[in-house]
Gaussian input, Z-matrix of N, CA and C with variables (Angstrom, degrees):
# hf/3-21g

backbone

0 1
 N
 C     1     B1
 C     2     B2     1     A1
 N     3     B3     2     A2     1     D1
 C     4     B4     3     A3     2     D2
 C     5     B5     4     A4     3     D3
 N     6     B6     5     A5     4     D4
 C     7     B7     6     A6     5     D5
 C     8     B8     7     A7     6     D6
 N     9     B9     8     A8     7     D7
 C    10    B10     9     A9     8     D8
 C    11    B11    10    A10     9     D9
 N    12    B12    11    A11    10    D10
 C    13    B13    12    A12    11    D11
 C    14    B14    13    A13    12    D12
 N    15    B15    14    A14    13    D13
 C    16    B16    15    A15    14    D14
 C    17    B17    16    A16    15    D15
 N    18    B18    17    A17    16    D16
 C    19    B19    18    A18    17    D17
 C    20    B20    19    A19    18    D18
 N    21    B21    20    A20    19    D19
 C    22    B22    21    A21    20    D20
 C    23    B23    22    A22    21    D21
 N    24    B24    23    A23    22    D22
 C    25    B25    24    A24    23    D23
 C    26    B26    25    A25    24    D24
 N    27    B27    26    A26    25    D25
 C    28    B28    27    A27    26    D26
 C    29    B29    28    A28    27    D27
 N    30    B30    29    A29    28    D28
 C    31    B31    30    A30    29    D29
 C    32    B32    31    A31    30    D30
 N    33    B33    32    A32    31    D31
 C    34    B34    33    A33    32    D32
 C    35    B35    34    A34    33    D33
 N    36    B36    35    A35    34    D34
 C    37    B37    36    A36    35    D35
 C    38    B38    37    A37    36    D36
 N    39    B39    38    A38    37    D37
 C    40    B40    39    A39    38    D38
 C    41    B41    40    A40    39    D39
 N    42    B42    41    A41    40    D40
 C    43    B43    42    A42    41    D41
 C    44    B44    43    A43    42    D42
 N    45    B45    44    A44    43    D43
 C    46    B46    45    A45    44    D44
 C    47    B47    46    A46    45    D45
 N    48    B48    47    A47    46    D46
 C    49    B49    48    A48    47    D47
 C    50    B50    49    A49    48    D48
 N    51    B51    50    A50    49    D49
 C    52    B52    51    A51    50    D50
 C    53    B53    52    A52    51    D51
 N    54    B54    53    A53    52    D52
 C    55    B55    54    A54    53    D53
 C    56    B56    55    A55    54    D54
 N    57    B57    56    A56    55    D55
 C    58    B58    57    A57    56    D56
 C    59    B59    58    A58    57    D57
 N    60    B60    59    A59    58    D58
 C    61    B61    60    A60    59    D59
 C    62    B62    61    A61    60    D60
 N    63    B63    62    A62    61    D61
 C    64    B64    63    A63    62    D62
 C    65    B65    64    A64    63    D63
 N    66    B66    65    A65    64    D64
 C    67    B67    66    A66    65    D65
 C    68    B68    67    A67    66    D66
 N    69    B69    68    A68    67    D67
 C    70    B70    69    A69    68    D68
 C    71    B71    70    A70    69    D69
 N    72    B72    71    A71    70    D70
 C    73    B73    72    A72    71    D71
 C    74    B74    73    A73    72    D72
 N    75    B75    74    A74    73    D73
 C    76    B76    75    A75    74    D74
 C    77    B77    76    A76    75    D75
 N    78    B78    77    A77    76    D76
 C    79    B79    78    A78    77    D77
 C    80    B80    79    A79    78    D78
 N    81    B81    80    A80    79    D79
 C    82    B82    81    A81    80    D80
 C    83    B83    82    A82    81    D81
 N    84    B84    83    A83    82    D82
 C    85    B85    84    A84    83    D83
 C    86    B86    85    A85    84    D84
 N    87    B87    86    A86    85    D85
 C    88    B88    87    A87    86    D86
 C    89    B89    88    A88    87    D87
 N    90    B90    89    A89    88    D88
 C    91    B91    90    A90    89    D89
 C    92    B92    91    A91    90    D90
 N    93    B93    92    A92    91    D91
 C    94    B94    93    A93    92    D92
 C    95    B95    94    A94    93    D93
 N    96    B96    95    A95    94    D94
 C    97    B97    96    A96    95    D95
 C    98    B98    97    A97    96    D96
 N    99    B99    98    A98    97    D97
 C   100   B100    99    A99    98    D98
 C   101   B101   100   A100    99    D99
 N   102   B102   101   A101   100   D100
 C   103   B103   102   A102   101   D101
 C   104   B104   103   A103   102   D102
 N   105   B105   104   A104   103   D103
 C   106   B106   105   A105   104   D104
 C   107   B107   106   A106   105   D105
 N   108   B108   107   A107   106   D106
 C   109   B109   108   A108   107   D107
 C   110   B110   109   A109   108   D108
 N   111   B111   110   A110   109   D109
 C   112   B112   111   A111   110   D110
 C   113   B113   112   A112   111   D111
 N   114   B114   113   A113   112   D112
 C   115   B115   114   A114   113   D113
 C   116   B116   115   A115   114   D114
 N   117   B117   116   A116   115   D115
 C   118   B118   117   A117   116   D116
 C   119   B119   118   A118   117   D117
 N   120   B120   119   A119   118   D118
 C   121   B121   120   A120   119   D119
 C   122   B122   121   A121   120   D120
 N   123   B123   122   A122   121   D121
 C   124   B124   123   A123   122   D122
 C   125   B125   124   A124   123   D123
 N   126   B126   125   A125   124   D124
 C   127   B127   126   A126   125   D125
 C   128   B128   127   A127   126   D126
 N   129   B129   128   A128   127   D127
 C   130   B130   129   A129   128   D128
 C   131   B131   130   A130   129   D129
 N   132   B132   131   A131   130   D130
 C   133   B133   132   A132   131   D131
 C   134   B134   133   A133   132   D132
 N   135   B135   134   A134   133   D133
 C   136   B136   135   A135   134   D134
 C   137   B137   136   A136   135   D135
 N   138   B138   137   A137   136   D136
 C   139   B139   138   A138   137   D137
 C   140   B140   139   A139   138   D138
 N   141   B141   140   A140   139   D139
 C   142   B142   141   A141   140   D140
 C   143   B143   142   A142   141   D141
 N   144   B144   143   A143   142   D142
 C   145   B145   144   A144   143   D143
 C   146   B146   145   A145   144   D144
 N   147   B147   146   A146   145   D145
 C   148   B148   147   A147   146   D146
 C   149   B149   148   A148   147   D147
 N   150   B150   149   A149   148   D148
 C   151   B151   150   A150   149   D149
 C   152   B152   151   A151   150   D150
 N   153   B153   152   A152   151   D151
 C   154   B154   153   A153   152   D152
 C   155   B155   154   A154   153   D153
 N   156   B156   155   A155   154   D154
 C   157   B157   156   A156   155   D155
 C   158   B158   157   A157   156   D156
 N   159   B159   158   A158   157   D157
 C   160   B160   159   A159   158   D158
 C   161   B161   160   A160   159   D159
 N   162   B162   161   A161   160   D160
 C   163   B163   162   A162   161   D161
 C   164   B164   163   A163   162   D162
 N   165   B165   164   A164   163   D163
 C   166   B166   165   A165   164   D164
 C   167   B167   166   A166   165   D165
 N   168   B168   167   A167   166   D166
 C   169   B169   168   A168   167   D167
 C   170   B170   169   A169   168   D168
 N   171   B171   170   A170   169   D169
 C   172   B172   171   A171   170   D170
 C   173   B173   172   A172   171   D171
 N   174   B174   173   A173   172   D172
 C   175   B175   174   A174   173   D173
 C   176   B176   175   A175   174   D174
 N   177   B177   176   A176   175   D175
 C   178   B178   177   A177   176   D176
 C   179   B179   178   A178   177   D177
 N   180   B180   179   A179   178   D178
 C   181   B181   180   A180   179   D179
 C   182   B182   181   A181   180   D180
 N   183   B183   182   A182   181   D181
 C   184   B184   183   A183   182   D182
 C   185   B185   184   A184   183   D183
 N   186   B186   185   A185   184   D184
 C   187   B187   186   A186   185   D185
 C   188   B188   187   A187   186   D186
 N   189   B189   188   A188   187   D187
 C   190   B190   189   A189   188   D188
 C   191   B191   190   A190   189   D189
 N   192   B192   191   A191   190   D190
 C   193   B193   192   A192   191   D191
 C   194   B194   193   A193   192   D192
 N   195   B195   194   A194   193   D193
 C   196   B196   195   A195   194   D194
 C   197   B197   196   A196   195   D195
 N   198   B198   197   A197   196   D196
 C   199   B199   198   A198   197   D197
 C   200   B200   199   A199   198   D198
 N   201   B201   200   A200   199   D199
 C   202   B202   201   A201   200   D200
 C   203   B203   202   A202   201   D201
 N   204   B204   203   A203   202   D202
 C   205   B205   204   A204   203   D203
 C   206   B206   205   A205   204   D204
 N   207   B207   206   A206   205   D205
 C   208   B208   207   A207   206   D206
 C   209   B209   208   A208   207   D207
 N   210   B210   209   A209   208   D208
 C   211   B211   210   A210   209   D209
 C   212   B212   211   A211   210   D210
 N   213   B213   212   A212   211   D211
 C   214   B214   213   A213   212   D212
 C   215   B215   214   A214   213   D213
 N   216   B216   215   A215   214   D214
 C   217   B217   216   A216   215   D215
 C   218   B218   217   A217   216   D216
 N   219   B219   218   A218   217   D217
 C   220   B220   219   A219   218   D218
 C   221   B221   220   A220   219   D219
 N   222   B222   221   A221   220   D220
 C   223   B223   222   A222   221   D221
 C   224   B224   223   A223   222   D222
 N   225   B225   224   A224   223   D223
 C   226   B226   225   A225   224   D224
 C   227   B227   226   A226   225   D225
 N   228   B228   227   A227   226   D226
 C   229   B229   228   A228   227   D227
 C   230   B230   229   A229   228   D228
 N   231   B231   230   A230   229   D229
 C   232   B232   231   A231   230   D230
 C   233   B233   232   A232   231   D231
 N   234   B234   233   A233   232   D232
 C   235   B235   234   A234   233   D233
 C   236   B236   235   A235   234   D234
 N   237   B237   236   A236   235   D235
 C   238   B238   237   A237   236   D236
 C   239   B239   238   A238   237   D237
 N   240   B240   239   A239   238   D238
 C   241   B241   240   A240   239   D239
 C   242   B242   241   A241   240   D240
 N   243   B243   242   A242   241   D241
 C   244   B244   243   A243   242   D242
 C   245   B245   244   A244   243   D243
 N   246   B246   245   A245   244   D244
 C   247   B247   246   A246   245   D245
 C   248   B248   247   A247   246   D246
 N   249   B249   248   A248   247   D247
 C   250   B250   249   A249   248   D248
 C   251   B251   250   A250   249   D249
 N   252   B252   251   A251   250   D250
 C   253   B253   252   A252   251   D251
 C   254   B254   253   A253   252   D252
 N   255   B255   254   A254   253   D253
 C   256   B256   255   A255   254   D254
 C   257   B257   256   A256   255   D255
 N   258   B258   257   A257   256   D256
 C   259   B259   258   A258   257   D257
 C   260   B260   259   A259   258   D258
 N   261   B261   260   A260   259   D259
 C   262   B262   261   A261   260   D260
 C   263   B263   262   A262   261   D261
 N   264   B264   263   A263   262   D262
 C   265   B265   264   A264   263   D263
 C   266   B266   265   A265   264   D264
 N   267   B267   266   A266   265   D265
 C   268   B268   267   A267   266   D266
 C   269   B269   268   A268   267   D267
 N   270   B270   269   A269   268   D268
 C   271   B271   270   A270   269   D269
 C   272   B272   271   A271   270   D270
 N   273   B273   272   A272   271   D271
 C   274   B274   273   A273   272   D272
 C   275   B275   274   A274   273   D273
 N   276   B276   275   A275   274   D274
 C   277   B277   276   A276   275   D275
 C   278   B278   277   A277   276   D276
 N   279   B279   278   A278   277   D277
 C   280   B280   279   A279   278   D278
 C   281   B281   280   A280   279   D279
 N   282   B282   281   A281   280   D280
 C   283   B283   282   A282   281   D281
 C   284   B284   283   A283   282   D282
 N   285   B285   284   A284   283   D283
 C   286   B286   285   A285   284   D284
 C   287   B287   286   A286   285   D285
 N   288   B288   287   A287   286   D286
 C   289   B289   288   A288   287   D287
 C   290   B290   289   A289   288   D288
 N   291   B291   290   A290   289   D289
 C   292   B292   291   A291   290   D290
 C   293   B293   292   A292   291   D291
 N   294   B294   293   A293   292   D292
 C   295   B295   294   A294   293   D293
 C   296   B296   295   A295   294   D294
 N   297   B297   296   A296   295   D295
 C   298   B298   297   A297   296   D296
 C   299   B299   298   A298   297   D297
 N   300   B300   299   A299   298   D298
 C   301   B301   300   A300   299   D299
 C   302   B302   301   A301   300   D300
 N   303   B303   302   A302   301   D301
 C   304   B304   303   A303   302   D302
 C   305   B305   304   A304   303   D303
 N   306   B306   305   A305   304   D304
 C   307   B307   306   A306   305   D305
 C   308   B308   307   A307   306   D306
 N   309   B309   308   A308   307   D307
 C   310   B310   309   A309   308   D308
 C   311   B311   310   A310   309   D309
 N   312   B312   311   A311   310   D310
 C   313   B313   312   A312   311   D311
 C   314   B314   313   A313   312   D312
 N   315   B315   314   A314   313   D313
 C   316   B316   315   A315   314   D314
 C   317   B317   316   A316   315   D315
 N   318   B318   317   A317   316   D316
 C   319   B319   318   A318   317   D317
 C   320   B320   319   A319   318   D318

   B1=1.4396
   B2=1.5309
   B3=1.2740
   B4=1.8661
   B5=1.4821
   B6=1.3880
   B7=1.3266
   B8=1.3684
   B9=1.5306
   B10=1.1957
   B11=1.7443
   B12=1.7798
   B13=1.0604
   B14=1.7784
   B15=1.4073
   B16=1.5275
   B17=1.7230
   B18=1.4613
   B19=1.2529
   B20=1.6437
   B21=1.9598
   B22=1.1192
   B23=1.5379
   B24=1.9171
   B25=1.5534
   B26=2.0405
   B27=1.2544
   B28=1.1214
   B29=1.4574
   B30=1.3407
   B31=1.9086
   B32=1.5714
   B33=1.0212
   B34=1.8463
   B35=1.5835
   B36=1.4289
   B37=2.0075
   B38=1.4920
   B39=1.2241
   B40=1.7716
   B41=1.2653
   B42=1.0408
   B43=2.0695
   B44=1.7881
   B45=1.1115
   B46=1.9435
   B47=0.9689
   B48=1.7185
   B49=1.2787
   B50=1.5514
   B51=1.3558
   B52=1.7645
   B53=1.4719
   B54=1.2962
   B55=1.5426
   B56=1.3092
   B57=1.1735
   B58=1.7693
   B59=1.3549
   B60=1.2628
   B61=1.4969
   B62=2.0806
   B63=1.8509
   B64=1.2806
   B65=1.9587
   B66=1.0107
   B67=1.2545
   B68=1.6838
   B69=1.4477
   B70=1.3525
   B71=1.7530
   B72=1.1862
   B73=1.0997
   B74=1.8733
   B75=1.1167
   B76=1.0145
   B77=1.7803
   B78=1.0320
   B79=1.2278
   B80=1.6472
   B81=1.3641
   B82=1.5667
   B83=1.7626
   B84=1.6452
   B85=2.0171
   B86=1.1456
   B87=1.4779
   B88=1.9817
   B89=1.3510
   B90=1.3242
   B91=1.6812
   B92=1.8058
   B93=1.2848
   B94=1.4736
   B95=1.7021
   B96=1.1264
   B97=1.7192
   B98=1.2855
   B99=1.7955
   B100=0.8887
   B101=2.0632
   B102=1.5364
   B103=1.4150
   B104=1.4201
   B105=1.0539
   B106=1.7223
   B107=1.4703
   B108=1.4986
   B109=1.2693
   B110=1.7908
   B111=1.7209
   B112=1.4200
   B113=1.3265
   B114=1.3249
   B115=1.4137
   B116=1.6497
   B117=0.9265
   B118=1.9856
   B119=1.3185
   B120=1.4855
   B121=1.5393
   B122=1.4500
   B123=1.1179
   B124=1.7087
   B125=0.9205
   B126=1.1375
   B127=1.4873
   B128=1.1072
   B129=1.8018
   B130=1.6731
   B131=1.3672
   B132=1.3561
   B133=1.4002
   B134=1.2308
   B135=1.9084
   B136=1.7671
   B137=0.8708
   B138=1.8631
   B139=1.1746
   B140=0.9767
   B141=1.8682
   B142=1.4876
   B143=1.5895
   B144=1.6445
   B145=1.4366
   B146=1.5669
   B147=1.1313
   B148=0.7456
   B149=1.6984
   B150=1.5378
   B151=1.6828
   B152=1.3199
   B153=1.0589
   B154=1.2328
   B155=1.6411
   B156=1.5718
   B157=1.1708
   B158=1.7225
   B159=1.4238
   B160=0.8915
   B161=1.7202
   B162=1.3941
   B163=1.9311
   B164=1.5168
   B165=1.4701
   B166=1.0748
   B167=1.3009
   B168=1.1948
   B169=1.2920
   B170=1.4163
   B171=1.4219
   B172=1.6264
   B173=1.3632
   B174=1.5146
   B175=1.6991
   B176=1.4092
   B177=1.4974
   B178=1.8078
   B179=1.6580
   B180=1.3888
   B181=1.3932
   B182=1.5051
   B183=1.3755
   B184=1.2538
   B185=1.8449
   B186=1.2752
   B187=1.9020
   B188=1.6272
   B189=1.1954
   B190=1.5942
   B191=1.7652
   B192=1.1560
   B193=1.4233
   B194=1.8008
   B195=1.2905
   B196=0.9908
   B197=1.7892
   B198=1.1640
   B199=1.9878
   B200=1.3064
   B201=1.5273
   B202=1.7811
   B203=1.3230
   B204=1.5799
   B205=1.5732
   B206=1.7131
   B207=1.3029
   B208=1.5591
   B209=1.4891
   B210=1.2810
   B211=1.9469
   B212=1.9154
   B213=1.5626
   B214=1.1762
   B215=1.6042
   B216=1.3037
   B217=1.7934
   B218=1.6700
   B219=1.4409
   B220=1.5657
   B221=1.4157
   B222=1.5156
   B223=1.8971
   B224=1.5995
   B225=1.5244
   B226=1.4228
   B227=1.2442
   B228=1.2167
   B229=1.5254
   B230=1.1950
   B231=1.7427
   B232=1.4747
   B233=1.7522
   B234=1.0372
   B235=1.5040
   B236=1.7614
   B237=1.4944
   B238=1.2223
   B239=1.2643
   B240=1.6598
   B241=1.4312
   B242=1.6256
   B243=1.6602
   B244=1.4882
   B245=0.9894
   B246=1.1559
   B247=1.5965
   B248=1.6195
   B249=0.8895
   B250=1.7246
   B251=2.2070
   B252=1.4542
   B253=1.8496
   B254=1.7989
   B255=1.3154
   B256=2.0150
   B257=1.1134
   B258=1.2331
   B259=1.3505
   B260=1.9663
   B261=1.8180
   B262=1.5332
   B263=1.3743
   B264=0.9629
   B265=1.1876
   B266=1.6620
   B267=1.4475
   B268=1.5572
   B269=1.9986
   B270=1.4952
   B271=1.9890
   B272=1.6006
   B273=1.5520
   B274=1.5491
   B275=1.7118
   B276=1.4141
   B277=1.8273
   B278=1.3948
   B279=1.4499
   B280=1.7582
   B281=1.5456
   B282=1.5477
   B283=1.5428
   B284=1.4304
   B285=1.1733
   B286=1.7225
   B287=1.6356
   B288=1.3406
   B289=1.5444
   B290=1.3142
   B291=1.6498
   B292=1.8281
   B293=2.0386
   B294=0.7522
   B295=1.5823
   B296=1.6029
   B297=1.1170
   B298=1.3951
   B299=1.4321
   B300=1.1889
   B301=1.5707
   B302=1.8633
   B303=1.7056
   B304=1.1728
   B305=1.8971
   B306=1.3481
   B307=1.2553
   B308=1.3298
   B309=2.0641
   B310=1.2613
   B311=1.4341
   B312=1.3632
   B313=1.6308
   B314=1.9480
   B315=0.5172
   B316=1.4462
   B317=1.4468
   B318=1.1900
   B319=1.6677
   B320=1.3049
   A1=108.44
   A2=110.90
   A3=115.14
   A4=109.95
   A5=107.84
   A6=89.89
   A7=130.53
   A8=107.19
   A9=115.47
   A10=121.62
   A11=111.26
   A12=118.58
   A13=106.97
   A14=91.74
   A15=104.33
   A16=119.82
   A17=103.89
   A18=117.01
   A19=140.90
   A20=92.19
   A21=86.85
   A22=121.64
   A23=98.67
   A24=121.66
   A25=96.33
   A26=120.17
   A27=106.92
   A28=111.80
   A29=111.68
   A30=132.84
   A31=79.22
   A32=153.06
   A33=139.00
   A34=104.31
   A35=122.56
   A36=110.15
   A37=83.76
   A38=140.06
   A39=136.67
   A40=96.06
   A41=113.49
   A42=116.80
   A43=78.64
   A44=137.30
   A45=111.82
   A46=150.10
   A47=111.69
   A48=104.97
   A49=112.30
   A50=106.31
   A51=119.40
   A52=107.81
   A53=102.23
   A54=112.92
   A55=134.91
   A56=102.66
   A57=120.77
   A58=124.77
   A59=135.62
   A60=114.41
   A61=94.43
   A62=85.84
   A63=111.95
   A64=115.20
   A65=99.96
   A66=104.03
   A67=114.10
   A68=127.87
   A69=110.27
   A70=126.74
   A71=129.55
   A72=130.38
   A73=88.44
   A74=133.86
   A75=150.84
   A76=143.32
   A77=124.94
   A78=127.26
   A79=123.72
   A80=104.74
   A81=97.63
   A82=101.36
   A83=103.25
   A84=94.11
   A85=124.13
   A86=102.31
   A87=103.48
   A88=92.03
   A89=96.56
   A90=122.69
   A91=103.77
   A92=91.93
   A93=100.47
   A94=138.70
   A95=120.97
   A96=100.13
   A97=93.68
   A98=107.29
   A99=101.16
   A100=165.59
   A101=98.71
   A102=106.88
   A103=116.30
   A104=137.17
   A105=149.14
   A106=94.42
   A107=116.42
   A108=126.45
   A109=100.12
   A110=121.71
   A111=108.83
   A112=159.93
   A113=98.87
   A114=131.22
   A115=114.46
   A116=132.46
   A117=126.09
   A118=107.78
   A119=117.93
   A120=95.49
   A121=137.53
   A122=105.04
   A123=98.03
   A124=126.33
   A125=142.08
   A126=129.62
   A127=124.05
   A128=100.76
   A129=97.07
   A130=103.34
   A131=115.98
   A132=125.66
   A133=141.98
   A134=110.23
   A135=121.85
   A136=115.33
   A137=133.31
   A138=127.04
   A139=118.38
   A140=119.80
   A141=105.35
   A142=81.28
   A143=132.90
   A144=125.31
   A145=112.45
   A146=117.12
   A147=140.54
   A148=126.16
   A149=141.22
   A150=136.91
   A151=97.28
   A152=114.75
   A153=144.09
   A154=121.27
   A155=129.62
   A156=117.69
   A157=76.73
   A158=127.29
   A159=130.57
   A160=119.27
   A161=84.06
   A162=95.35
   A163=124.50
   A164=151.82
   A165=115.74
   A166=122.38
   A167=127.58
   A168=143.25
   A169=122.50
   A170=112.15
   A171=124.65
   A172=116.45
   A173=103.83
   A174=70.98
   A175=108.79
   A176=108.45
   A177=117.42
   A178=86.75
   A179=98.10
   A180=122.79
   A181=106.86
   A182=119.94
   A183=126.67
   A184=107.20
   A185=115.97
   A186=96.08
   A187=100.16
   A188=119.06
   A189=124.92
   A190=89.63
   A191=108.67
   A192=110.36
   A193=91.11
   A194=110.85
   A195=142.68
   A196=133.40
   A197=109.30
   A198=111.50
   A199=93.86
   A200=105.31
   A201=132.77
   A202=81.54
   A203=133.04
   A204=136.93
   A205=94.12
   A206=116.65
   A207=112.55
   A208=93.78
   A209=90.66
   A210=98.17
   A211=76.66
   A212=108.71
   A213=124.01
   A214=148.02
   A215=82.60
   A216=98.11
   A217=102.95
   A218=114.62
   A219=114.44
   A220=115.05
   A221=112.54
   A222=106.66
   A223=96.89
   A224=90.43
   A225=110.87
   A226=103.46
   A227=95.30
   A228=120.51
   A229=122.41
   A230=130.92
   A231=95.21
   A232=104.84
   A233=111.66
   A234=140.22
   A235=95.61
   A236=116.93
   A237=116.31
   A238=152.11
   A239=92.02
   A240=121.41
   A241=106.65
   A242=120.80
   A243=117.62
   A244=110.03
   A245=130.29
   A246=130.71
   A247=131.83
   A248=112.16
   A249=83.50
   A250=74.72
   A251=87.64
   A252=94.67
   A253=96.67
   A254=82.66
   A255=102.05
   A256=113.64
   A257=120.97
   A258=153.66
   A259=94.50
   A260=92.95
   A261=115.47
   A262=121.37
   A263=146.61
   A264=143.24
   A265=105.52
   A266=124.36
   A267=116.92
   A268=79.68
   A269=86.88
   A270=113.40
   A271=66.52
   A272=142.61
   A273=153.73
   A274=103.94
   A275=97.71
   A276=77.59
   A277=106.52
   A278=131.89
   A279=106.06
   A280=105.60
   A281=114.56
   A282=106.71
   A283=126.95
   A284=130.29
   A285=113.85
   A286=87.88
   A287=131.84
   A288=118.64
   A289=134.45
   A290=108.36
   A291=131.47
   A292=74.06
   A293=152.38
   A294=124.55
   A295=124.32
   A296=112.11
   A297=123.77
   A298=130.25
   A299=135.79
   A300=127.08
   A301=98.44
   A302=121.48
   A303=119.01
   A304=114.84
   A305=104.92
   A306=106.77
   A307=104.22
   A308=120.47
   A309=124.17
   A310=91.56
   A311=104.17
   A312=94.09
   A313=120.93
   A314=107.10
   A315=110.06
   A316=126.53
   A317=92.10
   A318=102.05
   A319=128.08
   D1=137.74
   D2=-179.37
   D3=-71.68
   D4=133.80
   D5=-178.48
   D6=-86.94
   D7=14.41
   D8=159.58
   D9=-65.45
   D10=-30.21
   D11=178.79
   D12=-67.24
   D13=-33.92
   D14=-179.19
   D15=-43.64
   D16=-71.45
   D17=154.90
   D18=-21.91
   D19=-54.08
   D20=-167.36
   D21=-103.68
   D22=15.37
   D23=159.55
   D24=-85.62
   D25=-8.19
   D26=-177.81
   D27=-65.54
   D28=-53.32
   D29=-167.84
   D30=-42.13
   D31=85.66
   D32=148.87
   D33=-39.47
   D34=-24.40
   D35=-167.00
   D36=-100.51
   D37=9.78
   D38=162.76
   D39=-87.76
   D40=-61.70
   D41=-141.13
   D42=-81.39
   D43=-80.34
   D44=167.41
   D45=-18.13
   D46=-26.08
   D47=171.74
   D48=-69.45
   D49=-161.81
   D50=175.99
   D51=-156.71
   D52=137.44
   D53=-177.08
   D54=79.29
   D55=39.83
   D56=-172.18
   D57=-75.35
   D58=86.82
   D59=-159.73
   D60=-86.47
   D61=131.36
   D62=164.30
   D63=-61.85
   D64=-34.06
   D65=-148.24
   D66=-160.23
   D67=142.71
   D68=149.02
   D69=-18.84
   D70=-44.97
   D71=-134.55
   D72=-123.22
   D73=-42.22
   D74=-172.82
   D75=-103.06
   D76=101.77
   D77=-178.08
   D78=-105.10
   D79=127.50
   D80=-173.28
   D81=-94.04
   D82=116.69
   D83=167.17
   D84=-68.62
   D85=-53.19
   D86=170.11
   D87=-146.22
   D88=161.59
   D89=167.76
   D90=-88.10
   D91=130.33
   D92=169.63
   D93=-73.09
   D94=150.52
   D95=-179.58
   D96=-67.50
   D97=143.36
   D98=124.63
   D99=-90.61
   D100=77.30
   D101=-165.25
   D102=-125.50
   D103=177.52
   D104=-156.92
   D105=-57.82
   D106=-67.42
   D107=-159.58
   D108=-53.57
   D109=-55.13
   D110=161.86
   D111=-57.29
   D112=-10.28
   D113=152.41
   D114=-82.83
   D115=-47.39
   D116=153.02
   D117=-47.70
   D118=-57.47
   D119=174.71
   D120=-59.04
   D121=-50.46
   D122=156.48
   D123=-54.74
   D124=-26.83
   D125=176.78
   D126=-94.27
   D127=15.38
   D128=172.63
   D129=-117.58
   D130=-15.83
   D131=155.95
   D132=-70.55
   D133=-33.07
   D134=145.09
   D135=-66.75
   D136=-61.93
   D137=-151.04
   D138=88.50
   D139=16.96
   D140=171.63
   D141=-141.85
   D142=-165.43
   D143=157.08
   D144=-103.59
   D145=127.66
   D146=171.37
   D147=-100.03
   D148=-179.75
   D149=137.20
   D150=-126.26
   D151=131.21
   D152=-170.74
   D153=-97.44
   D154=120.78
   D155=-128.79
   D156=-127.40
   D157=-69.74
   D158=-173.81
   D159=-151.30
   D160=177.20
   D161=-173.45
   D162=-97.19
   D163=96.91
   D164=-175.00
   D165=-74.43
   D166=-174.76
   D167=161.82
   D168=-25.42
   D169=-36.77
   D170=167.80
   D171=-108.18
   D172=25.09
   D173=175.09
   D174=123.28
   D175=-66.53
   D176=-145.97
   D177=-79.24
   D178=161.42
   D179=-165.27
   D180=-103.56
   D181=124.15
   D182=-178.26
   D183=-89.49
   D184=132.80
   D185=-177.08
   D186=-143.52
   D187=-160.54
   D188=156.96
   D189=-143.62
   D190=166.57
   D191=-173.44
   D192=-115.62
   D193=133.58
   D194=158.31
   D195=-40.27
   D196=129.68
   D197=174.50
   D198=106.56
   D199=172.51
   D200=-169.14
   D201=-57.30
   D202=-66.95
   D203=-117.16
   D204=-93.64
   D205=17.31
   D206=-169.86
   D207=-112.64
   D208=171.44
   D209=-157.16
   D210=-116.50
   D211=174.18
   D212=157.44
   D213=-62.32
   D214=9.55
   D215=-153.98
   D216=-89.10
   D217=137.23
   D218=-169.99
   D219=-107.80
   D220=109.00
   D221=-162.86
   D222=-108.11
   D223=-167.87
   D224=-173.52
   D225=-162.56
   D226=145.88
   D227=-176.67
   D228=-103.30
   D229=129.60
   D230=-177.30
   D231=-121.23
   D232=132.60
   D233=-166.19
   D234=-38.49
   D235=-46.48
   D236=-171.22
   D237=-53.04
   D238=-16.42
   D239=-133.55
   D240=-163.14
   D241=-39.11
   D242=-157.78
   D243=96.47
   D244=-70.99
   D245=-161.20
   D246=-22.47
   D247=138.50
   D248=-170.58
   D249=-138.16
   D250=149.38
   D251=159.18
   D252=-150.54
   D253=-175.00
   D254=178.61
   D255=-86.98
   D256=91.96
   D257=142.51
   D258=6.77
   D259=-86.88
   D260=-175.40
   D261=-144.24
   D262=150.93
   D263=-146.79
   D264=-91.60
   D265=-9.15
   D266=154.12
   D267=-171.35
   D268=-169.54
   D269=-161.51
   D270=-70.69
   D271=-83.62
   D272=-153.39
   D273=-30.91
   D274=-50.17
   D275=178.96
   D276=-113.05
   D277=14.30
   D278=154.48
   D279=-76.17
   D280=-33.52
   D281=169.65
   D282=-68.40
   D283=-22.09
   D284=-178.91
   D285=-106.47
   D286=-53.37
   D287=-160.02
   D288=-60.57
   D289=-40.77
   D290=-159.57
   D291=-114.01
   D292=-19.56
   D293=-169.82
   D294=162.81
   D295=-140.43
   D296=-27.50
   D297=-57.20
   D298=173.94
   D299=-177.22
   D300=-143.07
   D301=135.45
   D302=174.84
   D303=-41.75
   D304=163.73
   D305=168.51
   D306=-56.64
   D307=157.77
   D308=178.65
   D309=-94.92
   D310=162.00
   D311=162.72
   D312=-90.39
   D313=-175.30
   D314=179.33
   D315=-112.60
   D316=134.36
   D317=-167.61
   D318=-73.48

């Protein structure tokens, strides 16, 4: 596990909140445990293994993929469609670069 992921399961008043937008493009609903049972669920719901970091707003599953041969990069999948792209280029810069930032309000 990166220990950036480490860390940034540390903040407990982060990984509790709800509704964090990462990004223009992106909203986190909740952060997932990280434990056995959340890692089985995703991978019976991707179909590949994954650890599973968090939820956005719709649904799609935020993860890093797992083993030596995996790079740092944090994707998402979107439920609708399959598609999956790179989220952020590791746990280190979706946490200091894209956020988190309070919900916006709505216009």
């Amino acid at each position: 596990m990166p220990s950036a992921l480490r860390e940034l399961y540390a903040d407990r008043a982060l990984i509790t909140r709800r509704d964090l937008r990462w990004s223009d493009d992106h909203m986190i609903s909740a952060f997932e445990p990280l434990d056995e049972e959340a890692i089985l669920d995703a991978r019976r719901n991707l179909g590949f293994a994954v650890v599973p970091i968090a939820t956005t707003d719709f649904g799609d599953l935020v993860y890093l993929r797992p083993g030596p041969a995996a790079g740092d990069e944090v994707y998402v999948t979107y439920h609708d469609g399959g598609d999956t792209e790179i989220l952020a280029d590791s746990v280190e810069a979706m946490d200091h670069a894209n956020g988190p930032q309070s919900p916006r309000p709505s216009r």
